[in-house]
C-alpha positions as a printed Julia matrix, in Angstrom:
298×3 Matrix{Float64}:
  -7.68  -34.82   -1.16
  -6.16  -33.77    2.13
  -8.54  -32.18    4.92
  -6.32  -29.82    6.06
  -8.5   -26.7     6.02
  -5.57  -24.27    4.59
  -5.44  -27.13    1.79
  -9.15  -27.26    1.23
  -9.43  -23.3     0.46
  -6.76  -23.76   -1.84
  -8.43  -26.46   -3.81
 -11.74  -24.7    -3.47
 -10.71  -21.76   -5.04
  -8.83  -23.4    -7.99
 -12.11  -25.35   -8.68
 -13.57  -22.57   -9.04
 -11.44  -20.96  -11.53
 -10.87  -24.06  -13.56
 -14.56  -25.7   -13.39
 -16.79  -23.1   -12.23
 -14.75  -20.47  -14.52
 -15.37  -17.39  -12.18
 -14.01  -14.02  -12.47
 -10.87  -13.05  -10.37
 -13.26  -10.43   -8.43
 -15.69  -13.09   -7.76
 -13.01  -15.34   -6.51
 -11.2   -12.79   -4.45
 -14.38  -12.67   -2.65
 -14.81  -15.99   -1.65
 -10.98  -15.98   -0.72
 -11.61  -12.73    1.4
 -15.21  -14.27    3.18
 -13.4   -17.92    3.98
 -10.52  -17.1     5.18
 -12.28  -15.21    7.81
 -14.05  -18.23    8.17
 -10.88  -19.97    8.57
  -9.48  -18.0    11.09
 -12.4   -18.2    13.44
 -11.62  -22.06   12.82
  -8.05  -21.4    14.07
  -9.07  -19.63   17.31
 -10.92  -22.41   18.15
  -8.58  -24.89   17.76
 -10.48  -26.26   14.66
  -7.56  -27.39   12.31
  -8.88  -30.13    9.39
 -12.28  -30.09    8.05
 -13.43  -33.48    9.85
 -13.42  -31.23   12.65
 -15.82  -28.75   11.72
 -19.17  -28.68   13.1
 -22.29  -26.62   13.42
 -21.37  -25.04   16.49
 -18.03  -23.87   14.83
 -19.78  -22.2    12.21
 -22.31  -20.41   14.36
 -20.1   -19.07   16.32
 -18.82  -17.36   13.37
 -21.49  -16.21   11.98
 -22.11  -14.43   15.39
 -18.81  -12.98   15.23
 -19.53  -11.65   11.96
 -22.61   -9.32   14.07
 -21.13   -8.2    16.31
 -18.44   -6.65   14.27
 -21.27   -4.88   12.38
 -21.34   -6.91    9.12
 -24.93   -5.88    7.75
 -27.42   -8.83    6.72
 -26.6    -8.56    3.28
 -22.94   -9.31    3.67
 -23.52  -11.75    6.66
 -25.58  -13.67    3.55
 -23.12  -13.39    1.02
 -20.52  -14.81    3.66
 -22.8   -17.73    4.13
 -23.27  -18.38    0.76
 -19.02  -18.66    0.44
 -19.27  -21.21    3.11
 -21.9   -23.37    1.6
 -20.31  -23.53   -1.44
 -16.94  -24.82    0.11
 -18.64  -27.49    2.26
 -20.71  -28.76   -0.91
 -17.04  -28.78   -2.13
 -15.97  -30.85    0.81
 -18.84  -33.28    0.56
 -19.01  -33.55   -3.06
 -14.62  -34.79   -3.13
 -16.0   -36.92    0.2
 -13.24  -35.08    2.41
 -16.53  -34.98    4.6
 -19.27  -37.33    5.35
 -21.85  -34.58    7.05
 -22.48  -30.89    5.46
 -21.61  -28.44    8.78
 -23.28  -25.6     7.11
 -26.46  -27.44    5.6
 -28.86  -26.92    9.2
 -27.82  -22.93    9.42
 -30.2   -20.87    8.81
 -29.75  -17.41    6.06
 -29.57  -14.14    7.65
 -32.62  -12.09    6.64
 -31.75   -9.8     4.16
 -34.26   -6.56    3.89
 -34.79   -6.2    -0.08
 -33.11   -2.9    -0.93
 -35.64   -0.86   -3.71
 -32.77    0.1    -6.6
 -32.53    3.45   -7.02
 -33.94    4.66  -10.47
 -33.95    7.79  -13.05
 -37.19    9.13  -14.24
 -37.63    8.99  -18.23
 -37.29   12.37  -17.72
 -34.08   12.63  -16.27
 -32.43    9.83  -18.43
 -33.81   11.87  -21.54
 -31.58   15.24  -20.24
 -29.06   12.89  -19.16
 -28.26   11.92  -23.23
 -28.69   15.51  -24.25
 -26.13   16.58  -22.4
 -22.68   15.68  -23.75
 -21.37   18.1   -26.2
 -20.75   17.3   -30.23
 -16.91   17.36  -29.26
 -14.48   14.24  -29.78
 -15.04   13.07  -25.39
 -19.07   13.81  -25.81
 -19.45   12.29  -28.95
 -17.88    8.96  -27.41
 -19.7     9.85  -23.78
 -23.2    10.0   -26.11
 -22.48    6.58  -27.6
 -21.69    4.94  -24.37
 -24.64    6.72  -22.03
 -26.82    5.18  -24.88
 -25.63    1.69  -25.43
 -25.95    1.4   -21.3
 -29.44    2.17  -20.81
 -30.17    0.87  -24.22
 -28.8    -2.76  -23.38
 -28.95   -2.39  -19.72
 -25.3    -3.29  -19.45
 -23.17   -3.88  -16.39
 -20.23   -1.01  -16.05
 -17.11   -3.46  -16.87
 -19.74   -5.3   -19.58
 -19.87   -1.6   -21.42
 -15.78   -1.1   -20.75
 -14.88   -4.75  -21.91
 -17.2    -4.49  -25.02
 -15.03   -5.29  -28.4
 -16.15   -4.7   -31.89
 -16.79   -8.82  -32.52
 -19.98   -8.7   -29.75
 -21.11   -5.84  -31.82
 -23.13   -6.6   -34.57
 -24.3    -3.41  -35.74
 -26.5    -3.85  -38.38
 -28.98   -5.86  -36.51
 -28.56   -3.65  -33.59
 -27.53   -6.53  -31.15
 -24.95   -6.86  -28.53
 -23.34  -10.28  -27.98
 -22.35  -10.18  -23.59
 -20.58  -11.84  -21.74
 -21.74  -11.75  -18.28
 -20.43  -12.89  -14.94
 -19.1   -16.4   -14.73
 -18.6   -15.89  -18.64
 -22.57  -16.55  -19.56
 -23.78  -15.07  -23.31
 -26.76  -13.32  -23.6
 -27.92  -11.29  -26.84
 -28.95   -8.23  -26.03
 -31.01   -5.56  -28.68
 -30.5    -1.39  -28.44
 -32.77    0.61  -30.48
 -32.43    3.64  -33.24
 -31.05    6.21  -30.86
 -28.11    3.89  -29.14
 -27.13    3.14  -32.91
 -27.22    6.43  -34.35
 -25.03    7.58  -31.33
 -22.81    4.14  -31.89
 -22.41    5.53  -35.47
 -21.55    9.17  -34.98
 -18.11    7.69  -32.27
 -17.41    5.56  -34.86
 -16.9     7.93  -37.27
 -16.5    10.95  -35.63
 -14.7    10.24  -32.69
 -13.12    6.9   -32.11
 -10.6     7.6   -35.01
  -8.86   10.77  -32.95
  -9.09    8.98  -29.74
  -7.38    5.6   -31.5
  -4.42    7.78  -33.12
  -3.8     5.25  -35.52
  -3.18    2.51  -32.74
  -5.28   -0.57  -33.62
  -7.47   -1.34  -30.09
 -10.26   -4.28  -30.02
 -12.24   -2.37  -27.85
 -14.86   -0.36  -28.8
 -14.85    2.52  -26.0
 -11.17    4.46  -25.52
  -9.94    7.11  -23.38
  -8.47   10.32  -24.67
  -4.99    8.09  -24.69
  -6.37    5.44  -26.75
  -6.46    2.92  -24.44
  -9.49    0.94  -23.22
 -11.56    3.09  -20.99
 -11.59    2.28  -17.35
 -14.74    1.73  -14.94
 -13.1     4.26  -13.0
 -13.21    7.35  -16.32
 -16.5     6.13  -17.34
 -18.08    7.03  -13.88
 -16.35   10.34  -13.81
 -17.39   11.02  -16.96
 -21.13   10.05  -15.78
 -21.1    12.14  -13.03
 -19.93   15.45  -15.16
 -23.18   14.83  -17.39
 -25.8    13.93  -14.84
 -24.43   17.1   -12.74
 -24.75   19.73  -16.49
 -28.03   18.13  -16.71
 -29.37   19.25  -13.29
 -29.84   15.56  -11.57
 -29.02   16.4    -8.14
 -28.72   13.13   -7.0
 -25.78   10.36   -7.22
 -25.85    8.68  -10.16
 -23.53    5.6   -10.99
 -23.64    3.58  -13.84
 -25.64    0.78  -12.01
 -28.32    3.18  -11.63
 -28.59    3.15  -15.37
 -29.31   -0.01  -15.62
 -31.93   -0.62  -12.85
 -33.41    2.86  -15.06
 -33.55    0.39  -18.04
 -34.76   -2.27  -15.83
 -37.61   -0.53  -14.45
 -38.27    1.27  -17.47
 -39.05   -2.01  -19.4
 -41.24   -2.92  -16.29
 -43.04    0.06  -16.44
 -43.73   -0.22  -19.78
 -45.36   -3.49  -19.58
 -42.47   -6.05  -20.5
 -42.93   -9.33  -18.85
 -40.72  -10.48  -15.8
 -38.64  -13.25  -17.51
 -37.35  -11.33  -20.47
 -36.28   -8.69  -18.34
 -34.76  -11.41  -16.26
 -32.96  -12.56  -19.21
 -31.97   -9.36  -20.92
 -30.58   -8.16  -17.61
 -28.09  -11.76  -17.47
 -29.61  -12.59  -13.81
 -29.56  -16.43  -13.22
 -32.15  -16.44  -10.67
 -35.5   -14.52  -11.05
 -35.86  -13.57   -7.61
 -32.55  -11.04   -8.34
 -34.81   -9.39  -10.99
 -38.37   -9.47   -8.91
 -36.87   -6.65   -6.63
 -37.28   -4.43   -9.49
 -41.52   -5.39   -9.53
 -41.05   -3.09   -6.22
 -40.17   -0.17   -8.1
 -42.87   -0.66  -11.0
 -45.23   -0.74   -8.14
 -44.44    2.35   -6.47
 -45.29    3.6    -9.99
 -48.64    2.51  -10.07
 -49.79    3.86   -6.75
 -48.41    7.02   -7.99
 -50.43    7.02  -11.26
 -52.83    5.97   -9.25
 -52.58    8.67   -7.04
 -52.27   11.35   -9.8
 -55.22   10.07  -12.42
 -57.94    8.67  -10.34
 -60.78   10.94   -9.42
 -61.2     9.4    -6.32
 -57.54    9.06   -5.02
């Protein structure tokens, strides 16, 4: 393997595609945070990988600040650069890991923003019994029934449906399966599209996917949302409300209810734990308000 550094991206990348199998928006990203990377490199006369050091990298990472990258993304960028020196050292281009003595930006834990039952409830009541609401019923349901990611919901074809067990077969990001349940409601509303809907909306055309527009094509991230935003305005939610904040509703939700940590963890798709713990935040702002409400002595 050459160390040329433009080289080096190029292999990292296609490693990931072909051995790592990430998406093309997870890819794009790294692309986009190291060739930042790279060009700090360049400006510094830095021009092969043997050449990179510590100092190099810093100095990025400082250039990063003061162009107002928040922590968040400062960490992500990080993680990028990690990843392609483990590369380096792993197809021994490298004898010493530049990036292994910097330390992570601290990231402040953001609490997700959540629906009360409450509002989710008027939330499902509101699309009308019309072809579009029918379908908008039966999606709004199988999201915060399953907890599903926005392009998970949009992607979904009729072989990760298996409907009379009420499951959902995903596939998550970096292509990992997970089985996911929905309950009574979700199905009855899966049932009514199906026959009440989908069939106008297909016009004969024969479509894997379960969810279609009103041409009879797949239904984009971008439609959904809209079509999110129309409901959770009719229903009086005055806040912004994006399909994410569906599922950190079903998230909590579950939490609140008493569901342990690690099956939320794994009916959510996150690899790591800690991604799910920021929702224990959330269920604990609940309690003090219970708390609050209930005890005689609050």
């Amino acid at each position: 393997m050459a160390n040329g550094i433009d080289t080096a991206l190029d292999q990292f990348l296609d490693y990931l595609v072909s051995e790592k199998g990430l998406l093309p928006n997870s890819i794009e990203a790294y692309g986009r945070d190291l060739r930042l990377y790279l060009d700090t490199l360049e400006k510094v006369g830095i021009s092969t990988t043997t050449e990179i050091g510590e100092d190099a990298l810093e100095l990025h990472l400082v250039k990063l600040s003061r162009r107002g990258m928040a922590p968040t993304s400062r960490a992500r960028a990080l993680s990028a650069i990690r990843h392609f020196h483990k590369f380096l050292m792993r197809e021994g281009v490298v004898k010493k890991d530049a990036a292994a003595g910097i330390a992570r930006p601290k990231r402040s834990k953001r609490i997700p923003k959540v629906l009360t039952i409450e509002q989710v409830e008027r939330l499902l009541s509101t699309p009308e019994d019309d072809v579009l609401g029918i379908r908008d019923r039966a999606m709004l349901e199988m999201t915060y029934a399953a907890g599903l990611r926005v392009s998970e919901l949009c992607d979904l074809m009729f072989e990760q449906v298996l409907e009379k067990d009420m499951l959902l077969v995903i596939k998550g990001k970096g292509g990992k399966q997970r089985i996911v349940p929905f309950g009574r409601p979700a199905a009855r509303a899966f049932s009514a599209y199906l026959s009440g809907s989908r069939p106008h909306l297909a016009r004969g055309k024969v479509v894997p996917y379960v969810f279609l527009n009103h041409h009879g094509n797949k239904i984009s991230r971008v439609g959904f949302f809209k079509r999110l935003k129309h409901h959770a305005k009719s229903a009086g939610i005055r806040r912004e409300v994006s399909p994410h904040v569906l599922r950190h509703s079903f998230a909590t939700h579950l939490l609140e209810g008493g569901a342990d940590l690690r099956y939320v963890q794994e009916l959510l798709g996150h690899a790591d734990i800690s991604t799910t713990q920021i929702y224990t935040t959330v269920d604990s702002r609940h309690l003090i308000e219970v708390h609050r409400a209930f005890h005689p002595r609050a």
